[in-house]
N, C-alpha and C positions, 0 to 999 in steps of 0.2 A: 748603781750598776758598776760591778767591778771592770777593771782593765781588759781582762780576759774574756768579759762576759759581751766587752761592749765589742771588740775584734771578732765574735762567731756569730754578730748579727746578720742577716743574711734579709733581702729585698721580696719580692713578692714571687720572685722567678727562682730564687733558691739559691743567687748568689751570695757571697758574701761581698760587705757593706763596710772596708776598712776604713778607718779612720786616722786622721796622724799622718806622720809620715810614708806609712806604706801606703793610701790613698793616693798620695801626690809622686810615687814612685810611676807608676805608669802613663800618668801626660808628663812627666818629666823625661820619661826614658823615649816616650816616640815624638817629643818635638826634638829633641836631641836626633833622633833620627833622620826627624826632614830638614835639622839644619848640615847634616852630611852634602845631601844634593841640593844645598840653597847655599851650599859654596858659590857654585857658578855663575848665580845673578848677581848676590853681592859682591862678587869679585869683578863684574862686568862692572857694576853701578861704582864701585872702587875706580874703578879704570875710570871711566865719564868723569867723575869729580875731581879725580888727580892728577891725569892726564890732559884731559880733551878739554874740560872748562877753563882751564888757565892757561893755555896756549893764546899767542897772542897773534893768530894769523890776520891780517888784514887784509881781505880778499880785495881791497880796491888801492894797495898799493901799486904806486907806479914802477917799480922795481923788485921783485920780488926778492931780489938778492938784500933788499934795504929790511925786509920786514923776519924776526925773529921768529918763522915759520918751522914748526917740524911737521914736513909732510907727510911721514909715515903716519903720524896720528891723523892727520885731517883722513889719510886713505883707510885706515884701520878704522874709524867713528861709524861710518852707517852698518856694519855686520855687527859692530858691537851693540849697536842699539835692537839691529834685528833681534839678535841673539836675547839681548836683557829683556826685548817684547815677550817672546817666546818662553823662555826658562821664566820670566818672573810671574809670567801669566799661570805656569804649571806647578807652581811655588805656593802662590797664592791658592787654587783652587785645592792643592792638598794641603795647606794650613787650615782655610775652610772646613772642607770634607773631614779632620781630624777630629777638630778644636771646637766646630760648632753644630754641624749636622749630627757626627757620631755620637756626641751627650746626645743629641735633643733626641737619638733614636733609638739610644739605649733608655730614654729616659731618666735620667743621673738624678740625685737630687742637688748635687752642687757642682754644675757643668760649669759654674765658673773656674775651677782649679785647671780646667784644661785651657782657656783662655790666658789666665796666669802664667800657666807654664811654655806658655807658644813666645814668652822674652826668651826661651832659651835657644831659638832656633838657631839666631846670630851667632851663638858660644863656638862654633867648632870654624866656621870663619874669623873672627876675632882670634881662636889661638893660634891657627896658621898665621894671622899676620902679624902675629906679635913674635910667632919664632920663626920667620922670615926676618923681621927686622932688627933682632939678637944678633 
């Protein structure tokens, strides 16, 4: 089967059945999409691990002026976690909804490629913080 012939195959429903790189062009371009708004929980989860876990407040010092405390973060920590509940919960159910329901209810034959391509959600967070850090 030629190149051209195998590109105008088409499914039971009439669509067409690309193959190659245009196949992987569309979970590629809509997990790219929901890592636009999964900024916000990896930025919160960023915050948690850089900020809040290596803070060394020791809530049972005897002076609190003795203990290397920033208390803006101990006061900023529970809305962030609210927050990362929230957003990451809504994160999650539309990576789901994407990446595993939408195959299974189009019926795909290789709904793996949308799973694959849900590593790319990270991308648009990782380049904001690498040109942040530039």
């Amino acid at each position: 089967m030629t190149k051209a012939a195998r590109t105008k195959e088409t499914d039971e429903r009439g669509r067409r059945t690309g193959h190659g790189m245009r196949a992987l062009l569309t979970p590629a371009l809509a997990n790219l999409a929901i890592g636009v708004p999964a900024v916000i929980p990896l930025h919160l989860t960023y915050w948690l691990l850089t900020e809040y876990l290596p803070s060394d407040c020791d809530s049972f010092a005897p002076d609190p002026a003795l203990s290397n405390c920033d208390y803006h973060t101990l006061d900023h920590a529970p809305v962030v976690m609210v927050l990362l509940a929230l957003t990451g919960t809504l994160l999650l159910l539309t990576a789901l909804a994407v990446n595993v329901l939408g195959p299974r209810r189009r019926s795909e034959k290789h709904p793996g490629r949308w799973l694959a391509m849900a590593t790319l959600i990270p991308v648009p967070f990782v380049t904001l913080l690498c040109l942040a850090k530039s």
